[in-house]
C-alpha positions in Angstrom: -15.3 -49.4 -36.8 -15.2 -45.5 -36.4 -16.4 -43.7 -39.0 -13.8 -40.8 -40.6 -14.7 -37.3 -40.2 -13.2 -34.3 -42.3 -9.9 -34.2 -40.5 -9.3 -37.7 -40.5 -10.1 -40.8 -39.1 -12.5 -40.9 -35.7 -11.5 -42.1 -32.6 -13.2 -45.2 -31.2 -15.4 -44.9 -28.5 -12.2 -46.9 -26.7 -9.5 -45.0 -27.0 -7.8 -44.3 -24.2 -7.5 -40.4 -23.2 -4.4 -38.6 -23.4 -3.0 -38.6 -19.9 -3.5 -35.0 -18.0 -0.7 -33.0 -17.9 1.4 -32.9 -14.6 0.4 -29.6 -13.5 -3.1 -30.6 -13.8 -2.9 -33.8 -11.8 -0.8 -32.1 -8.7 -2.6 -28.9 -8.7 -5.1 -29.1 -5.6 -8.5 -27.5 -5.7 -9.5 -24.2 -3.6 -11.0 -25.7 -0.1 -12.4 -22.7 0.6 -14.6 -22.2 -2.5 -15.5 -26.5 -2.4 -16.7 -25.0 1.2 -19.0 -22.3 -0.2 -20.1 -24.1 -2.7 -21.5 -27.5 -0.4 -22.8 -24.2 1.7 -25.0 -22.8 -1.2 -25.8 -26.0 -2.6 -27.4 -26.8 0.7 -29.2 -23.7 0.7 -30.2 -24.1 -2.9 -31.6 -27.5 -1.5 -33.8 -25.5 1.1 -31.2 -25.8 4.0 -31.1 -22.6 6.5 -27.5 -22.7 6.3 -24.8 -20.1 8.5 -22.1 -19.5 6.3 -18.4 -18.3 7.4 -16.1 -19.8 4.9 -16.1 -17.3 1.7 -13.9 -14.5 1.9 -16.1 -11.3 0.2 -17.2 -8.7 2.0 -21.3 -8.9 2.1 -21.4 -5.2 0.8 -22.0 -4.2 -2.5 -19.9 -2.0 -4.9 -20.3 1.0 -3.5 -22.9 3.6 -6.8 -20.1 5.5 -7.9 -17.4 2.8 -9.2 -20.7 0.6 -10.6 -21.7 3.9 -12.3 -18.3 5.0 -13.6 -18.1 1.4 -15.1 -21.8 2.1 -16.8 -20.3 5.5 -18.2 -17.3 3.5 -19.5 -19.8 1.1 -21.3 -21.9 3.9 -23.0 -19.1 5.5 -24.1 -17.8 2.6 -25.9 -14.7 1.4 -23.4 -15.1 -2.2 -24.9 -12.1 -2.8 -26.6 -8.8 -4.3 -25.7 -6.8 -2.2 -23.1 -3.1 -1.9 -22.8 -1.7 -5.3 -20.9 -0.7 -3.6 -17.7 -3.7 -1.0 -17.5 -5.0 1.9 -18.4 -2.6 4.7 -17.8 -5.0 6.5 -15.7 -5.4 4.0 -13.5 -1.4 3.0 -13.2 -0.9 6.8 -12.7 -3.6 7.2 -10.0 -2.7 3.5 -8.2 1.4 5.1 -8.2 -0.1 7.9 -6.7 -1.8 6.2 -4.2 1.2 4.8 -2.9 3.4 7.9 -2.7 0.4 9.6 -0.9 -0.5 6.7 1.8 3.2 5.2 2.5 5.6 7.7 0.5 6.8 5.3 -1.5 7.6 6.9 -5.2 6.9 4.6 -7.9 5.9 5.1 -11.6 3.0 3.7 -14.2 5.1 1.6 -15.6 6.0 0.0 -12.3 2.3 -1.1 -11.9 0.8 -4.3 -13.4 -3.3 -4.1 -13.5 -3.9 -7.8 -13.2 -7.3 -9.9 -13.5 -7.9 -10.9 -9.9 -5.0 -10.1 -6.9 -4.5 -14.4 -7.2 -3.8 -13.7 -10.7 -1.0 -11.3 -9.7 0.3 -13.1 -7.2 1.1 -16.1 -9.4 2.9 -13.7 -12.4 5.2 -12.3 -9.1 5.8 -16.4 -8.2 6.3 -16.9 -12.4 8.5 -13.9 -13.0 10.7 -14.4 -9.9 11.1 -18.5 -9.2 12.3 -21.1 -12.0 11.7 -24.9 -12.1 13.6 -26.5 -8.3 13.8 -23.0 -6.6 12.6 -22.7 -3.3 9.9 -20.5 -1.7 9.1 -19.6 1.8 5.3 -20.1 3.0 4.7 -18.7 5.9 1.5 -20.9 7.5 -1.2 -20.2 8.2 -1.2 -19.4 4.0 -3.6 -18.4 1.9 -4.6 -21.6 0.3 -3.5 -20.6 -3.5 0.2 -19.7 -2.5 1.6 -23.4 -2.5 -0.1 -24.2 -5.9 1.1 -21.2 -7.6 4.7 -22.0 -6.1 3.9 -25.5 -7.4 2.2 -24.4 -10.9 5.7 -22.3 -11.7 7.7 -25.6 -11.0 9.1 -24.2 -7.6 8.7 -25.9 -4.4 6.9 -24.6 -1.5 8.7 -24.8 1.9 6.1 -24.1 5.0 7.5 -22.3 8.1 4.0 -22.3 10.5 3.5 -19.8 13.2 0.9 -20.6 15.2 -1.1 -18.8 18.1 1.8 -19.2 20.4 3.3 -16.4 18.4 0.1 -14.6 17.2 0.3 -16.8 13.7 3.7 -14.3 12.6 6.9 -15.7 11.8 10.1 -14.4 14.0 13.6 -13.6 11.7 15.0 -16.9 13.4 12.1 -19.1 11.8 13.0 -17.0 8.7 16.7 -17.7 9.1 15.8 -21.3 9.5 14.2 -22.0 6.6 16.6 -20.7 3.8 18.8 -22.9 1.9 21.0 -21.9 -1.3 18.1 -22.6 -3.1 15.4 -20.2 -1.7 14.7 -18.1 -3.9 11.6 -16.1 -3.0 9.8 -15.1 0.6 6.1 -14.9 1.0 4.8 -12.3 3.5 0.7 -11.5 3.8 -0.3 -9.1 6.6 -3.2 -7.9 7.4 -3.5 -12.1 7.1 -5.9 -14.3 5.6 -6.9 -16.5 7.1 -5.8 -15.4 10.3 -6.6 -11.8 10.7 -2.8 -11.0 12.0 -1.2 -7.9 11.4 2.7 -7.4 11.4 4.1 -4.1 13.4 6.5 -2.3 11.2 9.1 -3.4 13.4 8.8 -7.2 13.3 8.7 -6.6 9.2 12.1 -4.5 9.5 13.5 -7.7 10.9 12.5 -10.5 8.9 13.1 -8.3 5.9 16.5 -7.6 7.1 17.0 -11.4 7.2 15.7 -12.1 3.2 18.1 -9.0 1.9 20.9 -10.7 3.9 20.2 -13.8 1.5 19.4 -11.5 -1.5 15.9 -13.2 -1.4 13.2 -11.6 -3.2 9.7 -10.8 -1.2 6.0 -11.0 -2.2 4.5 -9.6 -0.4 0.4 -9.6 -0.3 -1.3 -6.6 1.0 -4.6 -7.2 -0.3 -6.3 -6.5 2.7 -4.2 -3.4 3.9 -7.1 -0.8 4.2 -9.3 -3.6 6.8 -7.4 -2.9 9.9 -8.8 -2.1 13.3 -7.6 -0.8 16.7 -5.8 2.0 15.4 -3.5 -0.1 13.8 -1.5 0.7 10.8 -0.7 -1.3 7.9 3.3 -1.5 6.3 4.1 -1.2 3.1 7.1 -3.7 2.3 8.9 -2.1 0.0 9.0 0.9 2.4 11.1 -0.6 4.8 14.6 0.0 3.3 15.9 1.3 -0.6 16.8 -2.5 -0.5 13.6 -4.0 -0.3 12.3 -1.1 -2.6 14.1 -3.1 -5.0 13.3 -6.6 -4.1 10.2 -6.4 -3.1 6.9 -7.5 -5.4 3.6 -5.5 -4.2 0.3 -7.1 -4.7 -3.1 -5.9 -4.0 -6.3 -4.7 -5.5 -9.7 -3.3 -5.1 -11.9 -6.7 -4.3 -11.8 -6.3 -0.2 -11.6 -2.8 0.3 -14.2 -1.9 -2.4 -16.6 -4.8 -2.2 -15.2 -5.8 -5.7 -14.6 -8.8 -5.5 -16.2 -10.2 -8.9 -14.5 -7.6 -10.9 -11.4 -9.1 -10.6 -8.6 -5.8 -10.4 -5.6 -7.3 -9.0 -2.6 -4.7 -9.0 1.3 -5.3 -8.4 3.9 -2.6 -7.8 7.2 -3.6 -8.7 10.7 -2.8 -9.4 11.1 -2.0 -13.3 12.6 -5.5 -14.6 9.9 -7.8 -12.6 7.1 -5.2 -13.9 8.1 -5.6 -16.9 8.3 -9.0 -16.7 4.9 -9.7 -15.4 3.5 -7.4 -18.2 5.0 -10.1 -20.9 3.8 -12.9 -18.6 0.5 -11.4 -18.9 0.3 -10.6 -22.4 0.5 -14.0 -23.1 -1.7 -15.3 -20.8 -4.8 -13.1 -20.4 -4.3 -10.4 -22.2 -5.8 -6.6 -20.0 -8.4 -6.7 -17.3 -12.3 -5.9 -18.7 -11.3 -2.6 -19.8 -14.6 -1.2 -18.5 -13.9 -2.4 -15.4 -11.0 -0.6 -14.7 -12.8 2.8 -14.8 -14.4 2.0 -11.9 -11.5 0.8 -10.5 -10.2 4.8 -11.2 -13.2 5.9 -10.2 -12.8 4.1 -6.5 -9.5 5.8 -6.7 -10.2 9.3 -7.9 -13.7 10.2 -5.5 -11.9 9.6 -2.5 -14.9 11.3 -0.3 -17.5 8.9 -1.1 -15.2 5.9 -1.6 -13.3 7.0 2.4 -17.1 6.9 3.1 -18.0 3.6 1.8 -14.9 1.6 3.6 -15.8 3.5 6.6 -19.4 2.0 6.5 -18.2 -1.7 6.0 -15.1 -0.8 8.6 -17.6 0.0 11.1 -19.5 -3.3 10.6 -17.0 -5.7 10.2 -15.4 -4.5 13.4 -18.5 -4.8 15.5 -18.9 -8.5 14.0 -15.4 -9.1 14.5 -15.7 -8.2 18.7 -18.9 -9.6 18.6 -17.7 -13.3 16.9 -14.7 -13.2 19.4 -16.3 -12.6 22.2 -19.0 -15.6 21.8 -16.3 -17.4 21.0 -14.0 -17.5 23.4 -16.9 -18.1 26.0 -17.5 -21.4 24.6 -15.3 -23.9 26.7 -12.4 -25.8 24.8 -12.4 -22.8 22.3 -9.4 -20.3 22.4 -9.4 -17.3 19.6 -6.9 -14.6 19.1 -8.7 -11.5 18.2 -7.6 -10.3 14.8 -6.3 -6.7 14.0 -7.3 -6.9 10.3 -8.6 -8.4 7.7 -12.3 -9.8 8.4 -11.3 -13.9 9.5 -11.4 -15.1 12.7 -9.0 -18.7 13.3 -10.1 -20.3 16.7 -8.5 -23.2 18.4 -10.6 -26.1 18.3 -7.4 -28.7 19.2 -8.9 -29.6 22.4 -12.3 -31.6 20.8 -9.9 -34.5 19.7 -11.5 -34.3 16.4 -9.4 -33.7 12.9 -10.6 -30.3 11.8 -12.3 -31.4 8.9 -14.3 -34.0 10.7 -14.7 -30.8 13.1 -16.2 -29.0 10.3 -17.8 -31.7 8.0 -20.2 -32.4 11.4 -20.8 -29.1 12.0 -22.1 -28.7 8.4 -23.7 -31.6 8.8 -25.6 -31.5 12.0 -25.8 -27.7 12.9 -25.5 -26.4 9.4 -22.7 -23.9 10.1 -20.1 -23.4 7.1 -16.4 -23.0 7.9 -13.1 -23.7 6.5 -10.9 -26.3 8.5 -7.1 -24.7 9.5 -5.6 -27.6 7.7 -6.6 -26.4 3.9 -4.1 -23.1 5.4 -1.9 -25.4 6.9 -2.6 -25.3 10.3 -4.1 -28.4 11.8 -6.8 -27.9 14.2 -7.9 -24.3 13.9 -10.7 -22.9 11.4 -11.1 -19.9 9.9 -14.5 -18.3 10.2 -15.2 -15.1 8.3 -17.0 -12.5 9.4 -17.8 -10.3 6.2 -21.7 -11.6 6.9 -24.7 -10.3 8.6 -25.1 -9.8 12.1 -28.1 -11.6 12.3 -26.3 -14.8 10.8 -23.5 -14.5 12.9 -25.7 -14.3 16.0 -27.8 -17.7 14.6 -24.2 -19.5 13.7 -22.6 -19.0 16.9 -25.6 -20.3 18.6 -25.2 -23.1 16.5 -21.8 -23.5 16.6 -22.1 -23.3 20.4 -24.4 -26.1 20.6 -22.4 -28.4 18.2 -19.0 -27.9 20.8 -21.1 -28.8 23.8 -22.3 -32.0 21.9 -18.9 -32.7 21.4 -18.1 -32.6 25.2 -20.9 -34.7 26.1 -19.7 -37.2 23.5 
């Protein structure tokens, strides 16, 4: 018999559990961080492991934004923030966007968020109710479909594979819309792809979701990792229309080596911003307010932050030729070269293996991390990333090399 406690009578020992809500049974865990973490457990176990699959840059915060944080902290900046951000930092990120793209925005368009995922799911939550429909473009980011799914929407996958340089065309767009669409998904620079979109082939798919009154998320968290002389869009730039359909996320993990600070931002027009601040307020509150003077800080000291990109730009571009290259001289291996971002996505098709099996052996016998295409989507590619050392991207291609020509032999 259970004994009864101060609010009542104990459960038994056999009582069954309350079953887990629906949200919580469907939701799917991140591949990419189950990845890392078999990776690092390895490793922890003594394993000399190569690891490609997580998606931080191997830089750290550059002194300045980890010192203007420290300041913050001595001078007391531990309380609770305003929900969508300090209005320094709202003011300076509007700014930023009138001075790269010209695009005119005020503070109280912007939404300082904890983590770019974070702001992605308030622009699903704030823009899709339960049975609407939203456009995934594949290969995805592996969060979008849960977040469509978490808000009660329904994720509907157009892929684009590298027949067409993994981007969508307006007919695949067109395609894909029913009266129930409610939202398109666009992320370029890509992840986990590396593609970029020209300004062009943006005007044309956008073109085709204001014909259907759609709205667009679009995910430029990677915008300032481009290579080639290539230039990122801004969305919203495109036309007044999209200006005013159009949800803008980013932030300052990638570009900053921030990635465990967790600053999401969204630019937005007035209603959805405001929207997503009330989402938010009820959800998780204001980012680490400390935090987000560094984030101002990155924002404000534009010589030594320009300096600081420049440094990691310069390195992930001579690992991204560098990966590429190897790659593609390894036979039944076919890799686009990406144009931004810091993820390569290599063909592995031809080996007649599932990618997972692909990448569960190659764990297993070469010790050489990666993400199989099929957590984004896309059966038979992986994504390798290549924001790691040079000297571990030398030793895993080796590797990986030798793994492929097992394969052959097989």
């Amino acid at each position: 018999m259970a004994r009864a406690g101060p609010f009542g009578p104990a459960l038994t020992m056999h009582a069954s559990p309350a079953p887990l809500s629906a949200w919580a049974r469907n939701v799917a865990p991140s591949p990419t961080l189950a990845v890392d973490a078999k990776a690092k457990a390895l490793q922890a176990a003594g394993e000399d492991v190569c690891g490609f699959a997580a998606g931080e840059p191997d830089f750290d915060t550059p002194e300045h934004i980890k010192e203007a944080c420290a300041a913050a902290l001595r001078a007391g900046k531990t309380k609770y923030a305003p929900t969508p951000g300090i209005e320094p930092l709202r003011q300076a990120i509007a700014d930023r966007y009138a001075a790269e793209y010209g695009l005119r925005a005020t503070p109280a368009q912007v939404i300082v968020s904890p983590g770019g995922k974070f702001s992605c799911y308030l622009g699903v939550l704030a823009t899709c109710s339960p049975g609407d429909e939203v456009i995934v473009p594949a290969p995805y980011w592996v969060s979008y479909p849960e977040m469509v799914k978490l808000a009660g929407a329904v994720p509907r996958f157009v892929l684009a594979d590298d027949r067409t340089g993994f981007r969508l065309t307006p007919a695949m767009v067109e395609a894909a819309i029913t009266p129930r669409t409610r939202l398109l998904i666009l992320n370029s620079p890509s992840n986990p792809t590396g593609a970029v979109y020209s300004r062009a082939e943006l005007e044309a798919i956008v073109a085709v979701a204001l014909r259907h009154n759609l709205y667009i998320l679009s995910d430029e968290m990677y915008e300032h990792l481009v290579y080639d002389g290539v230039r990122p869009t801004c969305v919203a730039t495109l036309a007044p229309e999209a200006a005013a359909r159009t949800i803008t996320v980013a932030g300052f993990s990638k570009t900053y080596a921030m990635t465990g600070w967790r600053i999401g931002t969204t630019l937005a027009p007035l209603p959805i911003a405001k929207a997503i601040s009330e989402l938010q307020s009820q959800m998780s509150s204001n980012v680490t307010t400390f935090a987000q003077f560094g984030a101002l800080a990155a924002l404000q000291q534009k010589e030594k932050t320009s300096a600081a990109l420049a440094t990691m730009l310069a390195a992930f571009d001579r690992r991204r030729r560098h990966l590429h290259a190897e790659l593609n001289r390894i036979p039944g291996i076919s890799c686009l070269l990406a144009e931004g971002a810091f993820y390569l996505f290599p063909n592995i098709s031809r080996f007649g293996l599932s990618d997972l099996e692909f990448c569960n052996r190659l764990l297993e016998q070469e010790k050489v991390a990666a993400v199989p295409g099929s957590a984004f989507g896309a059966e038979g590619y992986l994504r390798l990333s290549y924001a790691t050392s040079d000297e571990i991207i030398a030793k895993g291609v080796t590797r990986f090399a030798r793994f492929c020509a097992g394969l052959r032999a097989a």
